[in-house]
C-alpha positions in Angstrom: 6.7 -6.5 11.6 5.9 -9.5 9.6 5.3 -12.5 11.2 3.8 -15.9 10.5 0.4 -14.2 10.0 1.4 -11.5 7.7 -0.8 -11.5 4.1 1.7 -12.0 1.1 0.5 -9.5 -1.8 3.6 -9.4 -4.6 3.9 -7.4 -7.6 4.2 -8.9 -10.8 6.2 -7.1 -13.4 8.9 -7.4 -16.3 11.6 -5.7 -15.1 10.9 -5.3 -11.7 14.0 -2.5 -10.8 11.8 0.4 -11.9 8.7 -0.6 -9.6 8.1 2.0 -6.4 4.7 1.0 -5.8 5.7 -1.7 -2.9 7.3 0.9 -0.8 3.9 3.3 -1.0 1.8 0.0 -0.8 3.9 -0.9 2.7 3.8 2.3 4.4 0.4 2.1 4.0 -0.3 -1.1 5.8 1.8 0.4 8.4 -0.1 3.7 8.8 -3.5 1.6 9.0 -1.6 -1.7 10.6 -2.9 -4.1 8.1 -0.7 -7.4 8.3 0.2 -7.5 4.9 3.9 -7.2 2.6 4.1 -6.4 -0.8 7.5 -7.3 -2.5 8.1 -7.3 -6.4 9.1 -10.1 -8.2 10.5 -10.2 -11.6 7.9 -12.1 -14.5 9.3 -12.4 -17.8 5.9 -12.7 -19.9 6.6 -16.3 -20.9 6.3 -17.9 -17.4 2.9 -15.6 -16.3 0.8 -18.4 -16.4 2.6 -21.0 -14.5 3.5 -18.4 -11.8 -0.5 -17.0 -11.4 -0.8 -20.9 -11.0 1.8 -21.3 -8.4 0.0 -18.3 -6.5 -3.1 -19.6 -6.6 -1.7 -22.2 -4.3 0.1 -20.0 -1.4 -2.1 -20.3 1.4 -1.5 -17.0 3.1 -1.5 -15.1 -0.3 -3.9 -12.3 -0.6 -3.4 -11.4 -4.1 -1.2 -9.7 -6.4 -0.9 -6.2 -7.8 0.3 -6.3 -11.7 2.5 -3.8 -13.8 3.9 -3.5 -17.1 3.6 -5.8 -19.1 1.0 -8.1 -17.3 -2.5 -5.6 -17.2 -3.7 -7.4 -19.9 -2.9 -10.5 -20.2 -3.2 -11.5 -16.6 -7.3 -10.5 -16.8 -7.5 -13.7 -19.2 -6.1 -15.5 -16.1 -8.5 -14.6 -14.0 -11.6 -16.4 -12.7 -13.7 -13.4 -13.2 -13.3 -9.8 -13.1 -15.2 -6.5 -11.9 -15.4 -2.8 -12.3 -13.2 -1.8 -15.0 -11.5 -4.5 -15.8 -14.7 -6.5 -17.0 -15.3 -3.5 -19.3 -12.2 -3.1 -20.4 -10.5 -6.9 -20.1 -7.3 -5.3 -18.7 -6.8 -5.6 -14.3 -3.7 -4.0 -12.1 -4.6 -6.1 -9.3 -6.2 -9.8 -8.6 -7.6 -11.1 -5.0 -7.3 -14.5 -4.1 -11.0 -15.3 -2.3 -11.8 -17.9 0.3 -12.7 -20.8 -2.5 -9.2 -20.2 -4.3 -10.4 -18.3 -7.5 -9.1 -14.8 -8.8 -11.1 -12.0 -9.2 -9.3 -9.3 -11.0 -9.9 -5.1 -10.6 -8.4 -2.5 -12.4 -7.9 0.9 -10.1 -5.2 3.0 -12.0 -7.8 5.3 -13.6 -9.7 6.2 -10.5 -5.7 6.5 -9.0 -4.7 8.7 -11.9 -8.0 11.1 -11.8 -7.5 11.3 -8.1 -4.2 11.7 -8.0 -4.8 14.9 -10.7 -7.5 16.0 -8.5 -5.0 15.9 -5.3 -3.0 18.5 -7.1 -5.4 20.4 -8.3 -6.2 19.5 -11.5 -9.7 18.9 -12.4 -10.0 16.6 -15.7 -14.1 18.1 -16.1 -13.9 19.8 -19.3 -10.3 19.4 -20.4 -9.6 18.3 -23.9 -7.0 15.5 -23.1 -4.4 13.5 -25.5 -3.8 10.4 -24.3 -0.6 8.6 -25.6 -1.2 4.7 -25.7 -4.1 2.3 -25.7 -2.7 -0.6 -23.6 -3.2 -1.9 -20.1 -2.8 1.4 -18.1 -3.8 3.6 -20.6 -7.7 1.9 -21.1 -7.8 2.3 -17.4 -7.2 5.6 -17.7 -8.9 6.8 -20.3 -11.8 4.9 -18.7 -11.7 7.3 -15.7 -11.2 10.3 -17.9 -14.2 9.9 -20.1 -16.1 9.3 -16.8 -14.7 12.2 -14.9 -16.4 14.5 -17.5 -13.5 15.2 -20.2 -14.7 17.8 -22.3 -12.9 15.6 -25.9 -10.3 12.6 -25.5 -8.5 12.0 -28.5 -6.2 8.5 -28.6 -2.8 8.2 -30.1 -1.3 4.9 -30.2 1.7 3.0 -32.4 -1.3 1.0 -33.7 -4.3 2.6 -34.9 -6.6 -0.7 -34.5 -5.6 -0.8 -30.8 -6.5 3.0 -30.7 -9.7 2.4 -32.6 -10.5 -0.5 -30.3 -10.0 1.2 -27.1 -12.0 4.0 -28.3 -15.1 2.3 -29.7 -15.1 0.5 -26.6 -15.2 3.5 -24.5 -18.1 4.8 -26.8 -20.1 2.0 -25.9 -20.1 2.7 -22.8 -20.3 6.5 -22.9 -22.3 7.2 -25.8 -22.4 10.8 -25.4 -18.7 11.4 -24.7 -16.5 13.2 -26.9 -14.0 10.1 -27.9 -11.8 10.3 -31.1 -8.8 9.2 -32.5 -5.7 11.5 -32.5 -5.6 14.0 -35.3 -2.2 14.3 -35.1 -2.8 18.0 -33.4 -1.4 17.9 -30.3 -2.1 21.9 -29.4 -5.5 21.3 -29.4 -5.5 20.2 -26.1 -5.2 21.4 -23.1 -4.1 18.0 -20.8 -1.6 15.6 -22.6 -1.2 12.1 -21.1 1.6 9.5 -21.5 0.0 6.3 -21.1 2.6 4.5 -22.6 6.4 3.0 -20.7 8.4 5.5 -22.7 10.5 7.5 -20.9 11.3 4.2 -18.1 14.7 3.6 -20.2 17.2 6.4 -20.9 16.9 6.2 -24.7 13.4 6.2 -25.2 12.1 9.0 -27.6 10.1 11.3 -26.3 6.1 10.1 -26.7 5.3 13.6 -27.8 6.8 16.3 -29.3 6.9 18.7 -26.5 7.6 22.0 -28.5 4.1 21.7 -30.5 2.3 22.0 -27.2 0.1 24.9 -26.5 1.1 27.3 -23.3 -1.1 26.3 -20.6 -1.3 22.3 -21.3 -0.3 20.4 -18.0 1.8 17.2 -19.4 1.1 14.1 -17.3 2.8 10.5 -16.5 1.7 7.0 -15.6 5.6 5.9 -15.4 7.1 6.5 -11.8 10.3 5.6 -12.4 12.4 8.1 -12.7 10.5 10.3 -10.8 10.9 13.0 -12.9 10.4 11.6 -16.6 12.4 13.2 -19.9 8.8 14.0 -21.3 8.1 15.6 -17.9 11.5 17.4 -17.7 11.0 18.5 -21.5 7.4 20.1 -20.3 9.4 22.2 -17.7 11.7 23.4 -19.5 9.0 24.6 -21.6 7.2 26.1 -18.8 4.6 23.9 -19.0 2.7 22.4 -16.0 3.7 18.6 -14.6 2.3 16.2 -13.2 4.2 12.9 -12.2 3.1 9.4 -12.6 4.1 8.2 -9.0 1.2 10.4 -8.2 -1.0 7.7 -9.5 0.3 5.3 -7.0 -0.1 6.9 -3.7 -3.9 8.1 -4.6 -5.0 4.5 -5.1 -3.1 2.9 -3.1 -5.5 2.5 -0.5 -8.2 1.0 -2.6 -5.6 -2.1 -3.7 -5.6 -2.5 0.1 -9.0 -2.7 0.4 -9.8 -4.5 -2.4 -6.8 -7.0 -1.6 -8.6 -7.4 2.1 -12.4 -8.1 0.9 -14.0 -4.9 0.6 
């Protein structure tokens, strides 16, 4: 029930029809009866700054949680950031603290390597292709490299983006196995669309499905549809799936907490 006491935590994205992370994020509050409501609103890029500005000044507000296209450039909004996001300069969800300033986390790569783990997938040891280098991606490919990935090769529209994401990441995992896609997807074993293709009907495909090797499990970040083209490509193939909402409902509970403090 919300009531004059209920936390407000909205989700910023551009569109907003394709988000399901609200509905996960409220049953949640439910199931552990945290007084807090989640509701999407709809940021065209252009007026991100003035509305992180208006939140700052909502007195029950206890954050936001941020979607495509805002990862990135929301972190440069924020006061400070932690975890992930300060390595990486990308953040999926900000907290409003007592004082009024924004402190910014990133928690869809410890979401997405759970939410493999939850269905069985181990990432330790696979040799992964991950498609895309932006917001989502770097937090994924974060979590991968430090779940023990055996190689992780990038592909990404640009190639300095790619280059940056992966020097970064061999920074701060010097011993890791981090290169740059050699344009040989059957090499590997666990392929990864990190990008939003595949949210609009007439998206390519990020991957060429039939040059995958038997055996490779084919993984999403986008939840809406629920069952991708890339992901009903992999099927028919035969190939392993593993869909993006996934993501969502094994981190969910760690926006909550971070939203309420902890």
């Amino acid at each position: 029930m919300i009531t004059g006491h209920t936390r407000f935590a909205p989700l910023l994205a551009h569109p907003s029809t394709h988000v399901r992370t609200p509905g996960v994020f409220n049953a949640a509050c439910a199931a552990r009866q945290v007084d807090m409501v989640m509701v999407p609103l709809d940021v065209p890029p252009a007026t991100l700054p003035d509305i992180v500005a208006s939140l700052r000044t909502v007195a029950n507000l206890a954050g936001f949680v941020v979607t495509i296209p805002h990862k990135t450039p929301v972190a440069a909004l924020c006061d400070r950031l932690v975890g992930a996001a300060e390595m990486l300069g990308v953040c999926n969800v900000v907290r409003k603290e007592a004082d009024g300033t924004l402190t910014g986390a990133m928690f869809d790569g410890e979401g997405f390597v759970a939410g493999l783990r939850h269905c069985s997938h181990d990432p330790a040891g696979r040799k992964v292709l991950l498609l895309g280098a932006g917001g989502a991606a770097s937090g994924v490919a974060h979590a991968l490299v430090a779940a023990g990935v055996g190689q992780l090769s990038i592909r990404n529209r640009s190639m300095a983006k790619a280059a940056q994401l992966a020097d970064m990441l061999q920074s701060l995992f010097p011993g890791a196995d981090i290169r740059l896609d050699a344009g040989e997807p059957e090499a590997h074993d666990l392929v990864v669309n990190g990008t939003s293709l595949g949210m609009k009907p007439a998206d390519p495909l990020p991957v060429d499905v039939g040059s995958l090797a038997e055996g490779t499990l084919v993984a999403e970040v986008v939840m809406q549809p629920d069952v991708t083209p890339l992901l009903a490509a992999a099927a028919a193939r035969g190939l392993a799936t593993h869909k993006g909402i996934n993501m969502v409902e094994q981190q969910v509970n760690l926006l909550i907490d971070f939203l309420n403090g902890r």
